[in-house]
N, C-alpha and C positions, 0 to 999 in steps of 0.2 A: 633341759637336762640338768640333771643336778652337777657341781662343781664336784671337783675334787677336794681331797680335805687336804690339807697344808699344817701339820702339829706345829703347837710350838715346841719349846725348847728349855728347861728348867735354867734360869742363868737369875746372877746375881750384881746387885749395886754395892758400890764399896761399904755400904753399912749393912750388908747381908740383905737386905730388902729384897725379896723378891722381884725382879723385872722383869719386861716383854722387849724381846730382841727385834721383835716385829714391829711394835708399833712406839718403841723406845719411851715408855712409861712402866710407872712400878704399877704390882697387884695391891699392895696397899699402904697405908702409910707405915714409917719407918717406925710408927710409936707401939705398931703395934696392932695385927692383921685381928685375931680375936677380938680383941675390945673395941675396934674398930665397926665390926661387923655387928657385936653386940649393942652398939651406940647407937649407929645409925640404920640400920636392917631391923635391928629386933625391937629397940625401944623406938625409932622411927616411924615402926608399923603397927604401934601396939601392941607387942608380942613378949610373955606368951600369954597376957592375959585376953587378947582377942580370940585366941581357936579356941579359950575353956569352956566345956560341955558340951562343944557339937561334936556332931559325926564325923565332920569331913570339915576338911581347909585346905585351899590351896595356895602356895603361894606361887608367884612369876618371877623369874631372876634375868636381867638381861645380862650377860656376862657370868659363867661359869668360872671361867678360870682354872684353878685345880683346887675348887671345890671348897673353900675357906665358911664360906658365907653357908651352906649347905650344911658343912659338919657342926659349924655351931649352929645352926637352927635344931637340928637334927639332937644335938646334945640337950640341948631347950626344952626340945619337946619329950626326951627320954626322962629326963629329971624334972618334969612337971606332972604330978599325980590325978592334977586338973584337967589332962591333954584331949584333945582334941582324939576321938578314935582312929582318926584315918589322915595321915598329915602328906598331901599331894605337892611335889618341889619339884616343877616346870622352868627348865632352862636353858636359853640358847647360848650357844659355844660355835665361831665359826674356827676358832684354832684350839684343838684339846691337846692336851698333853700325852706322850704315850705317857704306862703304866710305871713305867721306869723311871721317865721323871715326874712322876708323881710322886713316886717313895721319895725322891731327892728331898723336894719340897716339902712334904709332909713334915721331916725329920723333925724342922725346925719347929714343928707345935706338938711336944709332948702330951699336953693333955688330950689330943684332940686322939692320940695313937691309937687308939683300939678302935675309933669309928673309923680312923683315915683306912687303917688297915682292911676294912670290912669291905669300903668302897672302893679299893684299888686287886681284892680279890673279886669283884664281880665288874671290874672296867672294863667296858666293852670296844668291839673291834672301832677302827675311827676311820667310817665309812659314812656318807652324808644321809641323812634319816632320820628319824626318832628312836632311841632305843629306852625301853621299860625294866630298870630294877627295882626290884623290890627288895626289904629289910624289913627286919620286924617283922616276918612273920606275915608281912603283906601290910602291914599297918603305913609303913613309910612307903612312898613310891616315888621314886627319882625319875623323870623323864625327859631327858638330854635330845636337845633339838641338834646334830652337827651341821651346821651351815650358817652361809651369810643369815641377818639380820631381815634384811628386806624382803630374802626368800623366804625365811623360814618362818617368820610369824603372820604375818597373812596365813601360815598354814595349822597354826595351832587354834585350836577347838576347845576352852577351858572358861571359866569364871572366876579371876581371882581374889581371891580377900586380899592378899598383899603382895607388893610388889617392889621388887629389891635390882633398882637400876646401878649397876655397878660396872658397866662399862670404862673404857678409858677415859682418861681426859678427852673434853669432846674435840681441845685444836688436835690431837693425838687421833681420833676415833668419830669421825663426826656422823658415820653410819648409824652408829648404835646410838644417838640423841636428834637424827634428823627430826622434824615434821611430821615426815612418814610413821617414825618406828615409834614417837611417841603419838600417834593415830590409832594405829594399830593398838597400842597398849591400853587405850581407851576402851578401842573394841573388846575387849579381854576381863576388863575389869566388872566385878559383882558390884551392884548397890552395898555401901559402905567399904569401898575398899579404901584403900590407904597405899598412897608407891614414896618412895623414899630413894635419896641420892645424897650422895656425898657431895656434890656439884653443885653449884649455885652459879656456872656460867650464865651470863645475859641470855645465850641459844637455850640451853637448857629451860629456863622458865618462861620464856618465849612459846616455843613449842609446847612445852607443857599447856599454859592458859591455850595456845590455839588450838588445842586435841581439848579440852574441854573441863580441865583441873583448874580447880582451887590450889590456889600452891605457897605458901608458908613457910616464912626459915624459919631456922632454929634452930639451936646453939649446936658448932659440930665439933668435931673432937682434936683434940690434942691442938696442934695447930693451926690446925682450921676452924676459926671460927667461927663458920655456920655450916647450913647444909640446908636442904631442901626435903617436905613432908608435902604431898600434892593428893589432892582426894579430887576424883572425876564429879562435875556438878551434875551431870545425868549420864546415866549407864542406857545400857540396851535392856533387851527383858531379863529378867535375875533367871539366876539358874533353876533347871525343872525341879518342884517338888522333889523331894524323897519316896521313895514308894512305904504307901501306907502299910501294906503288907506282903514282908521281904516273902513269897510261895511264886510258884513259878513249876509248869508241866511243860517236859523235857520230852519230843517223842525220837527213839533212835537212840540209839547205844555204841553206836559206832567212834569214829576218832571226836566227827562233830560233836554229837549229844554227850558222849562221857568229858570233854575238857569244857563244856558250857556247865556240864555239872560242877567242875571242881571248881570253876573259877565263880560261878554264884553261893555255891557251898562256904569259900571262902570269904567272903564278902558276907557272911550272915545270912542267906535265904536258904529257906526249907526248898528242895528237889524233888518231886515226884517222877520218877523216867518210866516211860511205859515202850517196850521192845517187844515185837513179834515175835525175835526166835527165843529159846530158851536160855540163851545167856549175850553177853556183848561180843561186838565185833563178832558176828557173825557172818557178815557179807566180805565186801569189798577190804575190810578193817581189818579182814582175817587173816589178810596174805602173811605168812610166815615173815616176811621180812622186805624191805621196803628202801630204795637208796633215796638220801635226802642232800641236798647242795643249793647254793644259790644260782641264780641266771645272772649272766651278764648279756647287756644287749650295746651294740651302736649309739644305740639312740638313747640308752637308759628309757628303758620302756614302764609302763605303768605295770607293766608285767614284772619287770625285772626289781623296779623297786618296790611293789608287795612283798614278791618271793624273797628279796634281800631282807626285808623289814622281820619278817616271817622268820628267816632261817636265823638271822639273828635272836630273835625272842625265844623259839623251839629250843634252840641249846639252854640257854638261862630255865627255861622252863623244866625242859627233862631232868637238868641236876639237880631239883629240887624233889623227885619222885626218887627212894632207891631201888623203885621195883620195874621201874621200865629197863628193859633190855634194848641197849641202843651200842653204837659204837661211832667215837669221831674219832677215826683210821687213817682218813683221807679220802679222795676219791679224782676219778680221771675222768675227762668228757673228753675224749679224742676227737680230732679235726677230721670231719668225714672228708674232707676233700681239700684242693689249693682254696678255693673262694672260703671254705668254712677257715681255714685256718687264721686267713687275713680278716675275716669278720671277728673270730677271736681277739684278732691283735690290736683290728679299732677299739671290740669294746672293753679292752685294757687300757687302752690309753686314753680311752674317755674319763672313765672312771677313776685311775690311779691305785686302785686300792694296795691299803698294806701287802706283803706277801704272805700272811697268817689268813687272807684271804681268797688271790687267787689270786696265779701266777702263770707264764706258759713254762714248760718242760718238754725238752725235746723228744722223740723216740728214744735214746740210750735211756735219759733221765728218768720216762716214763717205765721203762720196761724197770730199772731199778726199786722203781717205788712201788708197783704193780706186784713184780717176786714174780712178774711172768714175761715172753720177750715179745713186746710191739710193736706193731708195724710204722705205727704214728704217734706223733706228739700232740702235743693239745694244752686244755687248762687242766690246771691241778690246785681243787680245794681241798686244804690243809684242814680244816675242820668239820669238813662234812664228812659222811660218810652211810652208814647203814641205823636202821632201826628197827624194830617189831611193833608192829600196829597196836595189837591187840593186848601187848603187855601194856603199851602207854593205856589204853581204855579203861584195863584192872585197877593200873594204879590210879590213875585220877576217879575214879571211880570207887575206890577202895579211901582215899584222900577225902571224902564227903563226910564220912563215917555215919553217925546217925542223924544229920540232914537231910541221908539221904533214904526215900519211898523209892522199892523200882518193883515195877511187875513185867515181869519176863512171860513171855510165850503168849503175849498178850496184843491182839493189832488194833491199833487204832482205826476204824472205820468212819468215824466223823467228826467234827468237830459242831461245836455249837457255842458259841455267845447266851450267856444269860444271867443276871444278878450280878452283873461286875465281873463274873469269870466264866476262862473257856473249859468247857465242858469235854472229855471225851465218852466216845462212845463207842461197843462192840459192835460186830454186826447183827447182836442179837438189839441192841439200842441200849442194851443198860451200860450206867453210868461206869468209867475206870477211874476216873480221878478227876481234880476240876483244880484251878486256878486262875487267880486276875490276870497271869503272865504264864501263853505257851510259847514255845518255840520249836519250830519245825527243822531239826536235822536226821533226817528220814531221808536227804537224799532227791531223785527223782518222784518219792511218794510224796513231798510236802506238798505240790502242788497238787494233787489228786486231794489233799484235806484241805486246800486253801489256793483255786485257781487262779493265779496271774496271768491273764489272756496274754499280755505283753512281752513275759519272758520265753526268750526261745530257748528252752532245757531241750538236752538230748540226754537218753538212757545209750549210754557204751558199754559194749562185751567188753570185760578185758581176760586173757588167759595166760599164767604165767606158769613158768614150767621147771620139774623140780629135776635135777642130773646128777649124777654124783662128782664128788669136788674134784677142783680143777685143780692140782699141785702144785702150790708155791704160791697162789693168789691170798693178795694179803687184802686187796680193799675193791672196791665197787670199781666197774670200770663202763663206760658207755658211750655206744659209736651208733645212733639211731635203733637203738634197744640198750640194753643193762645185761651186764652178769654180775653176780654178789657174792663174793668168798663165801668160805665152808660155814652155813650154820648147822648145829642139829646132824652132823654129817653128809648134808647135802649144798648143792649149789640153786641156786636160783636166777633164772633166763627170762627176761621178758623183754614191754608183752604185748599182746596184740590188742590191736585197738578197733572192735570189731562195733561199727553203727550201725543200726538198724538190726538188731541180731540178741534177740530174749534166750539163745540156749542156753541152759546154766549148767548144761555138763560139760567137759573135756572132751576135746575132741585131737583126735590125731594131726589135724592138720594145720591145728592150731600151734598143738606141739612140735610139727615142721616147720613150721613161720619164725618160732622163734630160736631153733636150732642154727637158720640161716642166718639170722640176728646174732647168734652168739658166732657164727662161722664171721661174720664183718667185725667183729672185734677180736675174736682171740681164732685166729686162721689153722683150722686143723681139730682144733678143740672139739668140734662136733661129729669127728669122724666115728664108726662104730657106736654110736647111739642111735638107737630107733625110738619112732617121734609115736609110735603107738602102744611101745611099751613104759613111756616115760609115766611118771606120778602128775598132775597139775593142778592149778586151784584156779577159780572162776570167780571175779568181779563186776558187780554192776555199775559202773560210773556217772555219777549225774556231773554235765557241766553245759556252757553256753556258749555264744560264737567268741566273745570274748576271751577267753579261758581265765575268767576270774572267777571267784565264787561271788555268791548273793548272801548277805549277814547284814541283817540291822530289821527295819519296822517293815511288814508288810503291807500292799496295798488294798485296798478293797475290790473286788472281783471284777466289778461295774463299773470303775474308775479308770479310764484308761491314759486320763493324763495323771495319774499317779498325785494328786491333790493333796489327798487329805489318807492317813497313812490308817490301816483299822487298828483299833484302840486293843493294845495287851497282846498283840500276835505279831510273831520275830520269824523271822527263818535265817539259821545256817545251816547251808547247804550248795551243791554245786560244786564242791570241794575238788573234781576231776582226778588226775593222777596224783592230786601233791596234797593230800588231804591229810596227812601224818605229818606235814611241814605245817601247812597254813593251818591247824585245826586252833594250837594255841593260840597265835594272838587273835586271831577271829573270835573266838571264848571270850578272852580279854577285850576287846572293840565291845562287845555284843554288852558284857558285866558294867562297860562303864559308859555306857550310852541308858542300861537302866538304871544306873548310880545316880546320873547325872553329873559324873566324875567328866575332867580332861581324857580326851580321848590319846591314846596311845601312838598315834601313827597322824601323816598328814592327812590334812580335811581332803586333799585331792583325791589320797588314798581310799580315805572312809567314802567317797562321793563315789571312785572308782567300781564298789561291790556293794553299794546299797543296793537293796531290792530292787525298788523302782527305778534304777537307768535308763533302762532301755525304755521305757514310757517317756521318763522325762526329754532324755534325746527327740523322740516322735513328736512330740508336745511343741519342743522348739524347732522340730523341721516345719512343723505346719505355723511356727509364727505366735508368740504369747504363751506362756503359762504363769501361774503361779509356783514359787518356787516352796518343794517341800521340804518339809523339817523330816531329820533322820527318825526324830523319835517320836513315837505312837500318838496321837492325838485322845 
């Protein structure tokens, strides 16, 4: 289970120094937090002249804090005309500050004001996870680990060039310089990295030489007369190639394939998207309108902290689109029952989360928030709320601009391997388009152009139903189905979850099913509606027993312990009901597994929806496997 998060507290030493009330040591020296960080972090790790001319650099920070070390690197790399294209700043935090006392803190570094400000308007919620922002235009990417040390870097997935230990004094803090965490930081590090500490404890370059550095003082700042520069004497394998060439064939237009376009698009690769029907989002992507929220589970499930990870990123994402129509209103999961309520109430107290996240609210409180009067109380996410599928697909899809190749009304019938790239083809066999890099988000159809005998996909009917609005409902509300205030003039009821079941038209009685769904949450609401004169729209769902989706390298068809991954073939897909939530970072996972970038999320996480799972599980029932690598061989 992940921990709760515990903020710190913005407080001060009597010479204004910034200090931790927690762990009763300063953020940095009294002489001076900038010059400090520029001493030992930046000219520590040979910076900025180490990231000039490459593409990509990432650095490791153990110790966020509120951010010091960050906004000067950050200001480094803005004022260096030599920079690096893409500058990756990985950092764990097991106590972040709210937003508020960030400003506090910030005050005190004028110069720094305009980047502090940029990173305290995109501070995210402080719930335990990985959260991914980006600046610059996607150039910087900050990726804040919130959690203990010990948990959370065993779960980070990256190669760093440098690394910036800035933890507390270790008699203060001895977590974050144990054996272990400098182990770990071993694992982490690229051939020629470089990590840097202000510290020169005995423990400190102890464990440093026993994880496997070279370690070197050298002269530290103001008062401290040294500091420590540590270069690991052998790494693991260096990070994958670069791909030779950024092209890549997208099949599917839906939430999946139009956000794998935007997020390859933005990264530099050419897109060619080839879709059956005649425009995007024309299936399941279509449904006019969509409610989106986090899960909370007991147990913090693998479930729960995807969809968490997920919905966190989805908001950051959409605000960067103005043409997706979305709304964060609020929204209600009402307690179906006594046992549902107290499941609610463990998995709040497991969790903790802020109240900007999810909170319980009684019947009176909920019917308040609703603008309608309910029978039951429940949780209530303050920032969830509703969205439209298929506006997000235009935008991100409109977001490629002229990267992007797309042939509409056009089906892919097969694929083929040959000269380095995959091949598509009609059903007449002539060629649609070709690249070293497809990716199958098509859905249940991926597997029909690329069979994995091992994944158990199911194709689900889904039907949701359109009624006219229900008065005074202001936000999404849902008691084992959904109803979604007025859009467009109408409401919308769902929906059913029909398996084994290829109809693709509306049917009445489907529109009854979900009338009963809407009678369990809002009592009376369905009275004088008839379910065969209602309007509704029709979904195909691909998902698995799991309910995760599958995003990363596919396996080869014949391989059923999942070995060796086929070379330049991805799938996203299996997206289920929650594919307008989970589409973004899936995108994002999927762009930086072909980067070769830090991956966004925990390695638990990325292990949780690779393709190959469920092989590799079978592989270890039966006793040995070989363990595979996420990315294509």
């Amino acid at each position: 289970m992940s921990a709760p998060i515990r903020p710190a507290r913005a407080a001060f030493g009597p010479d204004g120094t910034p200090v931790s009330t927690l762990y009763g040591d300063v953020y940095h020296s009294a002489a001076g937090g900038e010059a400090q960080a520029r001493h030992v972090f930046l000219a520590g790790t040979g910076l900025p002249e180490r990231w000039r001319g490459r593409s990509r650099f990432t650095v490791l920070e153990l110790g966020f804090g509120f951010g010091l070390s960050f906004l000067v690197t950050w200001r480094a790399w803005r004022e260096d005309p030599a920079r690096c294209a893409r500058l990756h700043f990985v950092s764990v935090e097991k106590h972040p500050f709210p937003a508020a006392d960030l400003a506090i803190l910030h005050e005190r570094y004028p110069a720094l004001a305009a980047l502090a400000k940029e990173l305290r308007a995109a501070w995210p919620m402080l719930v335990p996870g990985f959260q991914r922002i980006e600046f610059e235009g996607g150039r910087v990417l900050l990726t804040l680990a919130f959690g203990d040390v010990a948990q959370v870097l065993p779960q980070i997935e990256a190669r760093a060039d440098a690394a910036f230990l800035d933890g507390f004094a270790p008699a203060k803090n001895p977590e974050m310089w144990s054996a272990e965490a400098m182990r770990g930081l071993a694992r982490l590090c690229a051939p020629g990295s470089i990590a840097a500490t202000w510290s020169v404890a005995a423990r400190v370059k102890e464990n440093l030489a026993a994880a496997g550095f070279s370690v070197e003082k050298r002269p530290g700042f103001a008062r401290k007369h040294e500091m420590l520069v540590a270069r690991p004497v052998r790494t693991r394998s260096a990070p994958p190639p670069e791909p030779s060439t950024r092209r890549a064939l997208v099949v599917g237009a839906g939430v999946a394939g139009a956000s794998v376009c935007e997020r390859l698009a933005r990264r530099g690769w050419d897109v060619v998207l080839v879709e059956r029907h005649a425009k995007p989002a024309a299936e399941a992507s279509g449904n006019p309108a969509g409610a989106f929220h986090p899960l909370l589970t007991p147990d913090d499930s693998l479930l729960a902290r995807f969809t968490r990870a997920a919905f966190l990123h989805t908001r950051r994402a959409w605000k960067t689109h103005a043409g997706i129509l979305w709304s964060g209103c609020g929204l209600l999961q009402l307690a179906e029952d006594a046992k549902d309520a107290e499941s609610q109430a463990r998995s709040l107290a497991a969790l903790s989360p802020p109240d900007e996240y999810a909170r319980r609210v009684s019947a009176e409180e909920a019917s308040s928030l609703a603008g309608v009067r309910l029978r039951s109380g429940g949780l209530f996410y303050a920032q969830a709320g509703w969205v439209s599928p298929s506006s997000a697909c235009t935008a991100w899809l409109s977001a490629c601009g002229d990267r992007l190749e797309t042939h509409f009304g056009v089906e892919v019938a097969s694929l083929e391997r040959s000269g380095g790239e995959w091949i598509a083809r009609d059903r007449a066999g002539g060629a649609i388009a070709a690249a070293p890099v497809a990716v199958l988000a098509n859905a249940a159809e991926g597997l029909r152009l690329a069979p994995q005998p091992h994944v158990p996909l199911r194709r689900v009917r889904g039907q949701a139903t359109l009624i006219p609005p229900i008065p005074g409902l202001r936000l999404p509300v849902l008691r084992a189905g959904m109803v979604l205030p007025e859009l467009d003039g109408r409401s919308l009821v769902g929906s059913t979850f029909d398996a084994e079941d290829d109809d693709p038209l509306p049917r009445a009685e489907s529109n009854a099913a979900n009338l009963a769904r809407l009678e369990r949450i809002l009592p009376g609401a369905a009275a004088g509606l008839d379910p065969a004169a209602l309007d509704a729209c029709v979904g195909f769902r691909a998902t698995v027993r799991d309910r995760l989706p599958l995003v990363g390298a596919l396996c080869a068809a014949d391989d059923s312990r999942c070995e060796v991954r086929t070379p330049g073939l991805y799938g996203a897909f299996a997206y289920g009901s929650r594919g307008y939530l989970w589409a973004a970072l899936c995108a994002e996972l999927l762009a930086s597994i072909l980067e070769g970038e830090p991956l966004p999320l925990e390695k638990r996480l990325a292990a949780a929806i690779d393709p190959g799972r469920f092989a590799l599980r079978a592989a270890r029932r039966q006793g040995g496997y070989q363990r595979s690598s996420r990315r294509s061989s």
